[in-house]
mmCIF file of the N, C-alpha and C atoms, coordinates in Angstrom:
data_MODEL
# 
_entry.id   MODEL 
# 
loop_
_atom_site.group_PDB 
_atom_site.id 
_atom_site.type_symbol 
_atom_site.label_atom_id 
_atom_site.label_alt_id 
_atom_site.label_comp_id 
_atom_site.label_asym_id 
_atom_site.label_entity_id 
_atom_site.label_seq_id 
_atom_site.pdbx_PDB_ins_code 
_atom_site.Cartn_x 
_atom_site.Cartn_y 
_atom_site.Cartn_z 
_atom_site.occupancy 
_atom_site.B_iso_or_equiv 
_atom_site.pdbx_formal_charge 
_atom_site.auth_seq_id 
_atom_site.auth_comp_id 
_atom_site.auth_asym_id 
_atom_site.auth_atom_id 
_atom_site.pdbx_PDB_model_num 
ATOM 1   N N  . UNK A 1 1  ? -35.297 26.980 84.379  1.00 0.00 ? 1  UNK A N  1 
ATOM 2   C CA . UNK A 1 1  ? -35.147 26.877 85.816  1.00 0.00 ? 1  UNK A CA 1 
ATOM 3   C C  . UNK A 1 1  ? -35.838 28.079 86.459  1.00 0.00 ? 1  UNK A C  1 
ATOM 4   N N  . UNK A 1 2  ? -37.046 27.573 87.696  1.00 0.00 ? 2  UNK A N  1 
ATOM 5   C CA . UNK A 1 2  ? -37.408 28.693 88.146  1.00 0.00 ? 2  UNK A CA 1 
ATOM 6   C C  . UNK A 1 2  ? -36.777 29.377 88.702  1.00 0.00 ? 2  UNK A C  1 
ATOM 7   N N  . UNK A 1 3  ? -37.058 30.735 89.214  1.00 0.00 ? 3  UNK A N  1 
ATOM 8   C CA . UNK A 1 3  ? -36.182 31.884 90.119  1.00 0.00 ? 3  UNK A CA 1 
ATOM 9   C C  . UNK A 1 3  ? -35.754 31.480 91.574  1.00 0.00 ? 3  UNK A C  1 
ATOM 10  N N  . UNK A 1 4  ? -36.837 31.137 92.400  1.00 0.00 ? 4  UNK A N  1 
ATOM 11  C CA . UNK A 1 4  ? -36.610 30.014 93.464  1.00 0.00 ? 4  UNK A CA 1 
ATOM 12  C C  . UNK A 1 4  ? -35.503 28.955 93.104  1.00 0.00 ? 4  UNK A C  1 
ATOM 13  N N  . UNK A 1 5  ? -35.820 28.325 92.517  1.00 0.00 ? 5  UNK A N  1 
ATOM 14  C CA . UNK A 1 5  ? -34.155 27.172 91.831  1.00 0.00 ? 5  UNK A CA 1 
ATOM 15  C C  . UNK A 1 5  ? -33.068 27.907 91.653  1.00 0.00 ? 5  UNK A C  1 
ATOM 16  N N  . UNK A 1 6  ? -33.304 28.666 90.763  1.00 0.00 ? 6  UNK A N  1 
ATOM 17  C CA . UNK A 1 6  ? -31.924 29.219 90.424  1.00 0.00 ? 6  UNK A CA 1 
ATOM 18  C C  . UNK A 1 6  ? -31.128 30.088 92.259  1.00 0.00 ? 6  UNK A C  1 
ATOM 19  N N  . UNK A 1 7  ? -32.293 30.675 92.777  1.00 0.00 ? 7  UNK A N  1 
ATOM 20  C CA . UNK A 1 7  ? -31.571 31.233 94.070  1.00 0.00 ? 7  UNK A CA 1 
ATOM 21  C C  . UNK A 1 7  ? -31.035 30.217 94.933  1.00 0.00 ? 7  UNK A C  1 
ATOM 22  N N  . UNK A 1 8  ? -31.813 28.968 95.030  1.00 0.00 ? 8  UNK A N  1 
ATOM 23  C CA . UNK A 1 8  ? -31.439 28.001 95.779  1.00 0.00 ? 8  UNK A CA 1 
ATOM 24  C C  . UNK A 1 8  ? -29.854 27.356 95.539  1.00 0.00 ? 8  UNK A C  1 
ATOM 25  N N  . UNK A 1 9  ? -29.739 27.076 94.095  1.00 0.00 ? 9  UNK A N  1 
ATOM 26  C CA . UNK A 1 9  ? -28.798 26.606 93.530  1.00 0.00 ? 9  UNK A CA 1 
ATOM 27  C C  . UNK A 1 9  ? -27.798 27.929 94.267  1.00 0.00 ? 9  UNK A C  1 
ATOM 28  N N  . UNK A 1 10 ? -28.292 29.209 94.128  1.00 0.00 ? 10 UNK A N  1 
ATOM 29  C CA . UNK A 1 10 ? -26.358 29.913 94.501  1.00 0.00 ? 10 UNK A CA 1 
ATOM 30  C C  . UNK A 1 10 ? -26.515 29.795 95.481  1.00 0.00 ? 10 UNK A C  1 
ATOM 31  N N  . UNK A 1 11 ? -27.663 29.993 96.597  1.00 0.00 ? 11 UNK A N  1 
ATOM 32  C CA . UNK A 1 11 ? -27.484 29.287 98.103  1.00 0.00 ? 11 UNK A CA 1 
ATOM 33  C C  . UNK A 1 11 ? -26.181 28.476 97.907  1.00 0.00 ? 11 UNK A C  1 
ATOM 34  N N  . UNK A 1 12 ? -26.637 27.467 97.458  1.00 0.00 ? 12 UNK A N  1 
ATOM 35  C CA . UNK A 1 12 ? -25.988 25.893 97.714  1.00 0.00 ? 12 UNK A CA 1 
ATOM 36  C C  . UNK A 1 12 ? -24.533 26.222 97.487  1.00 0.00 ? 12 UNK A C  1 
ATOM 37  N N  . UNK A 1 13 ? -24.014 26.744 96.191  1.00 0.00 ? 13 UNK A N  1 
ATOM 38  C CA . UNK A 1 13 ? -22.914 27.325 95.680  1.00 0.00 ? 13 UNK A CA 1 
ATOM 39  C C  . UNK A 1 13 ? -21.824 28.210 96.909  1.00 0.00 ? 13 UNK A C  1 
ATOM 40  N N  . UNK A 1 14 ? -23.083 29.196 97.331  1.00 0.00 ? 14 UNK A N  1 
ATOM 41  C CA . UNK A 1 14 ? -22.402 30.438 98.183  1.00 0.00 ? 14 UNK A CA 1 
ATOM 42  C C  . UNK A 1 14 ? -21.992 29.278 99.291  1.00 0.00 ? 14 UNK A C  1 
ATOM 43  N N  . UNK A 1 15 ? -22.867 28.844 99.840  1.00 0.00 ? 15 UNK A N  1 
ATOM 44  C CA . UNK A 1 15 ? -22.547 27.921 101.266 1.00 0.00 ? 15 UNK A CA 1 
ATOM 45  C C  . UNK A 1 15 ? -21.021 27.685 101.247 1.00 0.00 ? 15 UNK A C  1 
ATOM 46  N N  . UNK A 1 16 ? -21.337 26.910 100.201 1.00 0.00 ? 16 UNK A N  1 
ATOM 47  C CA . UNK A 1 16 ? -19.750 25.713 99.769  1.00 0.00 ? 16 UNK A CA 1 
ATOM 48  C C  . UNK A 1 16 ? -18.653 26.283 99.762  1.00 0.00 ? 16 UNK A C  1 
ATOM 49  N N  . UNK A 1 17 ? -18.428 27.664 99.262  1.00 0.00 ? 17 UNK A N  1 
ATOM 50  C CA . UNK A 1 17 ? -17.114 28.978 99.231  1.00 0.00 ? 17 UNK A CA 1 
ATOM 51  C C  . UNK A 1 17 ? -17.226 28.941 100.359 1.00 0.00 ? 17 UNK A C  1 
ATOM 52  N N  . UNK A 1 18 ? -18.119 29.207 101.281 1.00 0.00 ? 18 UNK A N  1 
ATOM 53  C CA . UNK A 1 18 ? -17.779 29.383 102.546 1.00 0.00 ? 18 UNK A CA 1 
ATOM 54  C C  . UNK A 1 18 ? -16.967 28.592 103.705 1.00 0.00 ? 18 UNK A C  1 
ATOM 55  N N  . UNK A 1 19 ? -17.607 27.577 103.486 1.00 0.00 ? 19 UNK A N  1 
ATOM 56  C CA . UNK A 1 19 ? -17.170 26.169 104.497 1.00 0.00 ? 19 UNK A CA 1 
ATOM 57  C C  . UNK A 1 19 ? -16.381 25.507 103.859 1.00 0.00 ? 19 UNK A C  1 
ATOM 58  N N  . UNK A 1 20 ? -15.547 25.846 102.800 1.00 0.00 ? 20 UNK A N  1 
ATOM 59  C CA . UNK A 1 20 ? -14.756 24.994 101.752 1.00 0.00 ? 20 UNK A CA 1 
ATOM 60  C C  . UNK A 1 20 ? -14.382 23.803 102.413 1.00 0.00 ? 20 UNK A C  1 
ATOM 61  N N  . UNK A 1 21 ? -15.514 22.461 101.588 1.00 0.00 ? 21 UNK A N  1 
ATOM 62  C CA . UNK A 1 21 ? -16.009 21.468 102.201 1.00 0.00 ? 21 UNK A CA 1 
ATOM 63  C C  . UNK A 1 21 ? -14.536 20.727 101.495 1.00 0.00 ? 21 UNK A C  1 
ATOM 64  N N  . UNK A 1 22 ? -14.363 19.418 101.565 1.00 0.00 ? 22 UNK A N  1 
ATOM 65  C CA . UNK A 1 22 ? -13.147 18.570 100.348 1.00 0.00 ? 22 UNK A CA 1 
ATOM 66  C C  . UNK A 1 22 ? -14.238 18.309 99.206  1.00 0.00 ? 22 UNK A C  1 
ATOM 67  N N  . UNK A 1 23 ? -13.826 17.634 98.096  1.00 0.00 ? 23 UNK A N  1 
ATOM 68  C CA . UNK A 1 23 ? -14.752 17.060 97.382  1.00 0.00 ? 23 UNK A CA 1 
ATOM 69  C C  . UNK A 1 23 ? -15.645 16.398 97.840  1.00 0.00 ? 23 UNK A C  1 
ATOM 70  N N  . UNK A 1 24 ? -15.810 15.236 98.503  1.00 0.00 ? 24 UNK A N  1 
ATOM 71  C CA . UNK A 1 24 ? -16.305 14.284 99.300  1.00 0.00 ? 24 UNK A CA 1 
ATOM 72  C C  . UNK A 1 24 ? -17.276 14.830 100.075 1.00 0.00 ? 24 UNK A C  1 
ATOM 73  N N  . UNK A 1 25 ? -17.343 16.184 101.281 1.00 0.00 ? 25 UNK A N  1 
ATOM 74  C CA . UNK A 1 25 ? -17.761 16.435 101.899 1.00 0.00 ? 25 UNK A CA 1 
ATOM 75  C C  . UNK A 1 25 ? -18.835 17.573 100.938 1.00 0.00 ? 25 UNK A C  1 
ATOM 76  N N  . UNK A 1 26 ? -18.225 18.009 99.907  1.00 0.00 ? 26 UNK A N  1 
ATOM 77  C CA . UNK A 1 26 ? -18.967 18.868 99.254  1.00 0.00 ? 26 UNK A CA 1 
ATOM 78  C C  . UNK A 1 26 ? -20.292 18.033 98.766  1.00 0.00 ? 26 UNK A C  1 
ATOM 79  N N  . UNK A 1 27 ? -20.101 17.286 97.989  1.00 0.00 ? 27 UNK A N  1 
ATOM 80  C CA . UNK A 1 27 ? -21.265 16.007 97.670  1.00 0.00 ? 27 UNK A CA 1 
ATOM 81  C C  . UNK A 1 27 ? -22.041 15.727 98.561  1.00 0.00 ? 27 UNK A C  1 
ATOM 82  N N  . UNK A 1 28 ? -21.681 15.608 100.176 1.00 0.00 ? 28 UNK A N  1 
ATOM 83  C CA . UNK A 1 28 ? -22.671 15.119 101.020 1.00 0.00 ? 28 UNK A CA 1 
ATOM 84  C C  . UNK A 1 28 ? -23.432 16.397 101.434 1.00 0.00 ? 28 UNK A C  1 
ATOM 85  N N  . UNK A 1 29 ? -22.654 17.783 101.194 1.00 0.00 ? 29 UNK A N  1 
ATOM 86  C CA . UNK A 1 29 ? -23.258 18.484 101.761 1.00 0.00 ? 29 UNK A CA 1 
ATOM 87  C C  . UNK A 1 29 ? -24.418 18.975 101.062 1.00 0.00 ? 29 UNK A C  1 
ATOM 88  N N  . UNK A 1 30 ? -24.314 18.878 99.504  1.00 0.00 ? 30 UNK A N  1 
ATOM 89  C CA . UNK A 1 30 ? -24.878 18.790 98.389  1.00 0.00 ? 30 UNK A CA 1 
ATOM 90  C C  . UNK A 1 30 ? -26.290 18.176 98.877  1.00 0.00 ? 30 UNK A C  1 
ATOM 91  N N  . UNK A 1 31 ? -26.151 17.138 99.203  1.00 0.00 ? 31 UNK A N  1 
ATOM 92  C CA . UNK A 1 31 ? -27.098 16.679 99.473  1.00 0.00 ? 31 UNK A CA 1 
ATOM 93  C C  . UNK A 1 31 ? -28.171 16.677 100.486 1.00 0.00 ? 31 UNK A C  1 
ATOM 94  N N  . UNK A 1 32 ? -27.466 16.964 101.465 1.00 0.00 ? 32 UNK A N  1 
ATOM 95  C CA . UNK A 1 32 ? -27.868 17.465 103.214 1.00 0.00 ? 32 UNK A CA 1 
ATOM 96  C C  . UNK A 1 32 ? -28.630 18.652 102.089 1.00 0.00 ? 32 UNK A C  1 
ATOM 97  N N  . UNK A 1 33 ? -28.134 19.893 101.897 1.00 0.00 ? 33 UNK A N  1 
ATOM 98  C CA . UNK A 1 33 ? -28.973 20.826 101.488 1.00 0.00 ? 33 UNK A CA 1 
ATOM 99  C C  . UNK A 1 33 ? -30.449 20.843 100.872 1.00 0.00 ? 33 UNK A C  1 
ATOM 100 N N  . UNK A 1 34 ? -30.298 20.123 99.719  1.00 0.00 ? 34 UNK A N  1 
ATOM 101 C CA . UNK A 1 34 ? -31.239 19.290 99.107  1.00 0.00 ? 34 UNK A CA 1 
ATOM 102 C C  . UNK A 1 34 ? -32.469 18.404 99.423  1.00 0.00 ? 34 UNK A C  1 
ATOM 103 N N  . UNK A 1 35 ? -32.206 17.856 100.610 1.00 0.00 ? 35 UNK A N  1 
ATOM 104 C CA . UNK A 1 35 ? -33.156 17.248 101.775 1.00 0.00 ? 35 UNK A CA 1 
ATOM 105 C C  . UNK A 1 35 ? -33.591 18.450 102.634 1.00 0.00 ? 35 UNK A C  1 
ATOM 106 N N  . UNK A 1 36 ? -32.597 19.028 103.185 1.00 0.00 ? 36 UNK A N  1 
ATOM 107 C CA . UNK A 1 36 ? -33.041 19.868 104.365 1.00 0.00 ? 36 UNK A CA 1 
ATOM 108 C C  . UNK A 1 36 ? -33.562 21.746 104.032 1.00 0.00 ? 36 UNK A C  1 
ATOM 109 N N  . UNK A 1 37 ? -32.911 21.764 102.935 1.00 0.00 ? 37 UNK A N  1 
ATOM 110 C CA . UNK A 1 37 ? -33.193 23.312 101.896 1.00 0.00 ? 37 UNK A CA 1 
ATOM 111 C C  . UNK A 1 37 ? -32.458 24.028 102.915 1.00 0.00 ? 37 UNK A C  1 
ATOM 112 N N  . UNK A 1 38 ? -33.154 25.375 103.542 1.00 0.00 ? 38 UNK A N  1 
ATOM 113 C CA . UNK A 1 38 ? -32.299 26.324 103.951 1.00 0.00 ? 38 UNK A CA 1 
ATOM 114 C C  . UNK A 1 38 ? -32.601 25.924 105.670 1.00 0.00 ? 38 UNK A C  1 
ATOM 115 N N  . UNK A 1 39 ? -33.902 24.907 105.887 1.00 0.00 ? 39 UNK A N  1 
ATOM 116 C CA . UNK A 1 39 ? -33.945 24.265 107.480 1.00 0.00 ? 39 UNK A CA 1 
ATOM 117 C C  . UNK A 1 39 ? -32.542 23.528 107.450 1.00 0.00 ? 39 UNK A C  1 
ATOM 118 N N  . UNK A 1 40 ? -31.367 23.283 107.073 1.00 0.00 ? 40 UNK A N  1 
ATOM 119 C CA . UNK A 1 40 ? -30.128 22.483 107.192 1.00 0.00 ? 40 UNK A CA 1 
ATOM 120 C C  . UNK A 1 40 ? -29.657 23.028 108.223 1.00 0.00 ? 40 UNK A C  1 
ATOM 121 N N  . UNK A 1 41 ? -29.928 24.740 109.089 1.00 0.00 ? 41 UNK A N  1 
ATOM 122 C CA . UNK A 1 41 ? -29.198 24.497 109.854 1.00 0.00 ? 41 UNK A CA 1 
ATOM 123 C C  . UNK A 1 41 ? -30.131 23.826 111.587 1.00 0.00 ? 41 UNK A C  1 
ATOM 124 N N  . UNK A 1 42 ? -31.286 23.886 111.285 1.00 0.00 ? 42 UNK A N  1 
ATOM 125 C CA . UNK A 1 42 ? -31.920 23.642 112.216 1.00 0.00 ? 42 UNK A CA 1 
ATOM 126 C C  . UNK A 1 42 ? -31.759 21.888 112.517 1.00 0.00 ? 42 UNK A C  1 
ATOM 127 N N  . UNK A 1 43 ? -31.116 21.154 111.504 1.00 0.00 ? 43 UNK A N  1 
ATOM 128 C CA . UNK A 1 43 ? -30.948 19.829 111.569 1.00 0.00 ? 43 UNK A CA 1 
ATOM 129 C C  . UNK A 1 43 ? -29.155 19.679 111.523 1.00 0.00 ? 43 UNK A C  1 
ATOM 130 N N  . UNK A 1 44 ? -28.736 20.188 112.276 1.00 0.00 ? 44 UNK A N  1 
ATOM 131 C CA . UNK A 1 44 ? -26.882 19.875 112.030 1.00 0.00 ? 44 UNK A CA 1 
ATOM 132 C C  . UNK A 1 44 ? -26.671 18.307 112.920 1.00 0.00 ? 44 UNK A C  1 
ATOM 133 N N  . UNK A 1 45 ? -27.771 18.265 114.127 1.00 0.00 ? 45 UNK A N  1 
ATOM 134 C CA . UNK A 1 45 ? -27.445 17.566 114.436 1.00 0.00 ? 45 UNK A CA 1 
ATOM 135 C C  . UNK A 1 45 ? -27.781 15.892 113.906 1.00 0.00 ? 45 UNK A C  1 
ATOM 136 N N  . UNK A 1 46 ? -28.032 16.065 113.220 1.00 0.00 ? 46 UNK A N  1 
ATOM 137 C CA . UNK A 1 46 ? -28.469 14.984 112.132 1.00 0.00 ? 46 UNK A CA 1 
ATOM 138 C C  . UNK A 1 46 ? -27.872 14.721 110.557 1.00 0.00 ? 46 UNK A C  1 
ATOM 139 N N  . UNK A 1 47 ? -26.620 15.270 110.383 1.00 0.00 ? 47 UNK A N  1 
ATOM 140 C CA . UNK A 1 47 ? -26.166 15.572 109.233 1.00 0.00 ? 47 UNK A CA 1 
ATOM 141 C C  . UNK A 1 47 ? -24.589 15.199 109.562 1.00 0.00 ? 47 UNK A C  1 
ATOM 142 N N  . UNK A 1 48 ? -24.131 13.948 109.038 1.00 0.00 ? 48 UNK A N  1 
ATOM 143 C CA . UNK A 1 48 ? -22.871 13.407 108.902 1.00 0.00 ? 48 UNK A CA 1 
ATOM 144 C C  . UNK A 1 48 ? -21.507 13.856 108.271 1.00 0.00 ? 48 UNK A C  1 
ATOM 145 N N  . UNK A 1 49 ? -21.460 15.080 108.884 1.00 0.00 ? 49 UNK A N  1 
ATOM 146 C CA . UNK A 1 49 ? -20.473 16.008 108.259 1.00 0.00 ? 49 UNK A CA 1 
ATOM 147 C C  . UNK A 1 49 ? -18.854 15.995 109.162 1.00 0.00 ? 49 UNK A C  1 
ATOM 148 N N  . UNK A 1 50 ? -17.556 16.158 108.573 1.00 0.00 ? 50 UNK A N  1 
ATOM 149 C CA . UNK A 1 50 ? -16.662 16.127 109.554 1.00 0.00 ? 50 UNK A CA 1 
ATOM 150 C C  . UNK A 1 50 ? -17.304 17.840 110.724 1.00 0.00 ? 50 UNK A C  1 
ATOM 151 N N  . UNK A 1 51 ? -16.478 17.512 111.635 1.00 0.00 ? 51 UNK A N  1 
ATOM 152 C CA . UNK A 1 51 ? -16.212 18.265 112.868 1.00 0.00 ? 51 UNK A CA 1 
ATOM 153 C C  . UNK A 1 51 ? -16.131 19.824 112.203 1.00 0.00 ? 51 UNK A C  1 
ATOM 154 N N  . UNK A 1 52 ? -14.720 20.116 111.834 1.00 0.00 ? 52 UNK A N  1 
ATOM 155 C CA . UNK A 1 52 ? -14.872 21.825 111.348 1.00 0.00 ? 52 UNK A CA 1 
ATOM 156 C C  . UNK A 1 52 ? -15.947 21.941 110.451 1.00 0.00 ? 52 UNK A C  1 
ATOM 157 N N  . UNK A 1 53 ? -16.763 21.275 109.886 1.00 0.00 ? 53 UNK A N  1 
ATOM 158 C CA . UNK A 1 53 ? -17.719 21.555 108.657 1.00 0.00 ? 53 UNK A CA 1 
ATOM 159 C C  . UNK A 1 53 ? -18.737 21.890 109.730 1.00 0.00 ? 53 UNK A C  1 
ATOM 160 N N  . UNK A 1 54 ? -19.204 21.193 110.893 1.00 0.00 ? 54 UNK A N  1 
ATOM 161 C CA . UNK A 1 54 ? -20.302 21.328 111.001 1.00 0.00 ? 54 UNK A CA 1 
ATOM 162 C C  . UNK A 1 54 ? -20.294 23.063 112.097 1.00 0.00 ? 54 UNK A C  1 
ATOM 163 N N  . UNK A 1 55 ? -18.986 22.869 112.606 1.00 0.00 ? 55 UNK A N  1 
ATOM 164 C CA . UNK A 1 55 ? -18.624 24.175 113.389 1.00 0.00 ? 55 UNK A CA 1 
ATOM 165 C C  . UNK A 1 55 ? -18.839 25.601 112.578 1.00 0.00 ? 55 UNK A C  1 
ATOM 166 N N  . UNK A 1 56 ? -18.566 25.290 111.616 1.00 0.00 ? 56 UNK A N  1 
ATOM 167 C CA . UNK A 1 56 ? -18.549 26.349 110.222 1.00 0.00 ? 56 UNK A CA 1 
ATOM 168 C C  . UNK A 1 56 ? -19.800 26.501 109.836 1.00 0.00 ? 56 UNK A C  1 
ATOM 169 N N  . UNK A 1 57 ? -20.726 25.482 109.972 1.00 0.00 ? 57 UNK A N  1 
ATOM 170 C CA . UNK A 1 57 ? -22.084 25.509 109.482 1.00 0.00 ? 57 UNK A CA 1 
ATOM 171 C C  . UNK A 1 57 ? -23.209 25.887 111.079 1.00 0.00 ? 57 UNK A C  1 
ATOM 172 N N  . UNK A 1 58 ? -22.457 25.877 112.282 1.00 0.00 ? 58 UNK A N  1 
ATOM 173 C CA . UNK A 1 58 ? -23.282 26.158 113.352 1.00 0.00 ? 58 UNK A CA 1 
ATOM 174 C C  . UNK A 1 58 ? -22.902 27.692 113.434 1.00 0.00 ? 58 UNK A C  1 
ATOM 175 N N  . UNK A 1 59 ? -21.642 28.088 113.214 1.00 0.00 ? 59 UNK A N  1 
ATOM 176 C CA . UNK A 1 59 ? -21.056 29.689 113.170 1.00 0.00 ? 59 UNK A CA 1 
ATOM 177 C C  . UNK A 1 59 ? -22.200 30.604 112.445 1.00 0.00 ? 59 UNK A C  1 
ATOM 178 N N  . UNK A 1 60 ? -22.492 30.195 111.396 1.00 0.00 ? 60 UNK A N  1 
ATOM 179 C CA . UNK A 1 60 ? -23.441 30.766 110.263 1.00 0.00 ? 60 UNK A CA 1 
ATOM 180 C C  . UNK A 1 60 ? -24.820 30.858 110.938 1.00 0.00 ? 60 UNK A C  1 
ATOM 181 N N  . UNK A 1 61 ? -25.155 29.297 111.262 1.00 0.00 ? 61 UNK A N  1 
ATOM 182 C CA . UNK A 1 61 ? -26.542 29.658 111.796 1.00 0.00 ? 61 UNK A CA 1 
ATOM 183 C C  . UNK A 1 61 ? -26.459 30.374 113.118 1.00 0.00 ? 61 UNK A C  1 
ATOM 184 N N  . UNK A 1 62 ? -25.624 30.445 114.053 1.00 0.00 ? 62 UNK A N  1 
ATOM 185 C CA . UNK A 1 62 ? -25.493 31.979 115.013 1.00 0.00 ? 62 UNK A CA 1 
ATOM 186 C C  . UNK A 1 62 ? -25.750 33.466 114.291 1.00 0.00 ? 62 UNK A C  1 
ATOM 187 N N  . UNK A 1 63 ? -25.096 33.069 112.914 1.00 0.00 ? 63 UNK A N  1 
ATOM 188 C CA . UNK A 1 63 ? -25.010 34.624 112.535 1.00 0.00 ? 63 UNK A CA 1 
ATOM 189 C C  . UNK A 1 63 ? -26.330 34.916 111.999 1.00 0.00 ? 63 UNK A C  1 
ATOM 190 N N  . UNK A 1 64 ? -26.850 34.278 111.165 1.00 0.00 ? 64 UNK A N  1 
ATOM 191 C CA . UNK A 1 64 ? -28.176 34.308 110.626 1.00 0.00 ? 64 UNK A CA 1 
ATOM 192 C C  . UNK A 1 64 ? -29.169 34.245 111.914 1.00 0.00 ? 64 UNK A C  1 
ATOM 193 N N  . UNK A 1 65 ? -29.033 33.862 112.806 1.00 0.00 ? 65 UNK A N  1 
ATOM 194 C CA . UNK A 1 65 ? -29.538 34.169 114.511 1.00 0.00 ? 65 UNK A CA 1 
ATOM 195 C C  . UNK A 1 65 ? -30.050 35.325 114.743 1.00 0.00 ? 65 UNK A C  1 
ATOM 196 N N  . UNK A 1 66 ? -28.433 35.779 114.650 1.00 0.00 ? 66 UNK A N  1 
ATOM 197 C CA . UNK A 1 66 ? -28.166 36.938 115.421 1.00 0.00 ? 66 UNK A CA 1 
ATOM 198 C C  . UNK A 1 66 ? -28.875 37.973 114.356 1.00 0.00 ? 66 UNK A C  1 
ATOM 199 N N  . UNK A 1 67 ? -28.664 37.988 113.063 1.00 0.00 ? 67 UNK A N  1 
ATOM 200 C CA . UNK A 1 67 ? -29.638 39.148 111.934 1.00 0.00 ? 67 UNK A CA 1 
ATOM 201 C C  . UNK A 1 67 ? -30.876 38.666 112.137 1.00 0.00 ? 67 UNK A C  1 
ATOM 202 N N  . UNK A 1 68 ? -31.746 38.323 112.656 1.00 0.00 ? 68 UNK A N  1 
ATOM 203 C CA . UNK A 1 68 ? -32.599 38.056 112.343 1.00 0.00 ? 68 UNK A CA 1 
ATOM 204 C C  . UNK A 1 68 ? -33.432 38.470 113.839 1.00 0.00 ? 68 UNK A C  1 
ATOM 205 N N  . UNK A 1 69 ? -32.561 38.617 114.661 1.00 0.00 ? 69 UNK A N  1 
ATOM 206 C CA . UNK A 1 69 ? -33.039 39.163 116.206 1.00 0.00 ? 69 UNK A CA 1 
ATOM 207 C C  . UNK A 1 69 ? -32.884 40.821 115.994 1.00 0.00 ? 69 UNK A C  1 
ATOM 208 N N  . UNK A 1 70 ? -31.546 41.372 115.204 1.00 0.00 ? 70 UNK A N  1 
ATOM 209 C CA . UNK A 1 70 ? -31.482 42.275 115.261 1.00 0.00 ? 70 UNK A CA 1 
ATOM 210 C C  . UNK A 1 70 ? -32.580 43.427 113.928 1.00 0.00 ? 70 UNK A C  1 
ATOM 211 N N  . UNK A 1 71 ? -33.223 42.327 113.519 1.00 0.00 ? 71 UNK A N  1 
ATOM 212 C CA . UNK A 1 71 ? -34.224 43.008 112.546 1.00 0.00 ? 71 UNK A CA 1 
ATOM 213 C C  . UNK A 1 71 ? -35.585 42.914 113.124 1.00 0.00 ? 71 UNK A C  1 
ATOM 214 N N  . UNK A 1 72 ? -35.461 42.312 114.007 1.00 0.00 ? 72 UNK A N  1 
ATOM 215 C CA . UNK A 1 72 ? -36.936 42.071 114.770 1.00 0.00 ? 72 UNK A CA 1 
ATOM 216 C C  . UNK A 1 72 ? -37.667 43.560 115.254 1.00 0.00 ? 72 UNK A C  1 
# 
């Protein structure tokens, strides 16, 4: 497994601790990731996730926002 894969994969991993999805939601999110890579949050609104998942997943992309203004 390349180095890129393998980082992607704990992406995917780290996400999931975070937003502790149910089983069900973990699988879809699994997949959303997988299609969308780390653009997933630029597409939330296109991603069939319950309500707190996607709140949890818009929180993040604020924060990753917000580091990314403040490194500018």
């Amino acid at each position: 497994m390349s180095t890129d894969n393998q980082e992607f994969e704990q992406f995917i991993e780290l996400l999931i601790r975070l937003i502790e999805p149910s089983d069900i939601e973990k699988e879809s999110l699994r997949l959303y990731l997988r299609q969308y890579g780390i653009h997933l949050f630029a597409h939330l609104d296109q991603v069939d996730l319950s309500l707190p998942l996607l709140e949890k997943l818009d929180a993040i992309r604020i924060l990753i926002s917000a580091s990314k203004e403040e490194l500018s």
